[in-house]
LOVO-775066 format. One record per residue (C-alpha): z negated, y, x. Coordinates in steps of 0.02 Angstrom, whole numbers, plus 50000, padded with zeros to 5 digits. Layout:
ZYX/...
REM end
This chain:
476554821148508/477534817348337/478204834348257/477734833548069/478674835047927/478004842947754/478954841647594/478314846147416/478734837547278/478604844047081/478574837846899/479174819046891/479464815147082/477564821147102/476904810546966/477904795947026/477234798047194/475684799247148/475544784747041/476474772347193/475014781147304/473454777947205/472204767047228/472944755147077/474594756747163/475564748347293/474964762247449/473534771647500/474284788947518/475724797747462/476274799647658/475954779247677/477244776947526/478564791347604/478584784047777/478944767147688/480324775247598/481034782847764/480844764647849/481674754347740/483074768047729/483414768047934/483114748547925/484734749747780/485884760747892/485564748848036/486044735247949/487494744247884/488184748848026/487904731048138/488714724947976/490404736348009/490344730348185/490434710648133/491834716048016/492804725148149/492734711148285/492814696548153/494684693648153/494634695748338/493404679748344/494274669148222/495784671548293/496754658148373/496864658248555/498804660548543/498774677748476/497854684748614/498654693948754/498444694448926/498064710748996/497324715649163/496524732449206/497724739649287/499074736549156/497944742849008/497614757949119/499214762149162/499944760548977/498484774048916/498964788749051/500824785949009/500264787648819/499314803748858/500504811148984/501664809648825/500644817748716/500444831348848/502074834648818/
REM end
């Protein structure tokens, strides 16, 4: 069962509500128009945040195959508890 949220709105938010939620208007209810609102902005962070993903791994795929390294496991593994061991210290 969805827990429900209630928020008031006064004065000029109210009145702007109102008039996207009227029958003239765009949605049916004030809670139709809200839930849009609250869509669109999840919708904008997802986007946002697969778009900081492409940006991190970008140079990684353009790169030319020369700059990579060749690591194994145990290597990579073996570098990180000598890194912490040293900041142990």
């Amino acid at each position: 069962m969805a827990e429900g949220i209630n928020v008031r709105f006064a004065g000029a938010l109210q009145q702007f509500i109102q008039e996207r939620s009227r029958a003239s208007g765009l949605y049916g209810s004030a809670s139709e128009y809200i839930r849009d609102l609250v869509r669109r902005d999840y919708e904008r962070e997802e986007k946002r945040k697969w778009s900081w993903l492409r940006d991190e791994l970008k140079a990684g795929a353009e790169a030319d195959e020369k700059q990579f390294t060749p690591l194994d496991a145990e290597t990579v593994l073996r570098k990180a508890k000598a890194r912490r061991a040293s900041h142990a210290r």
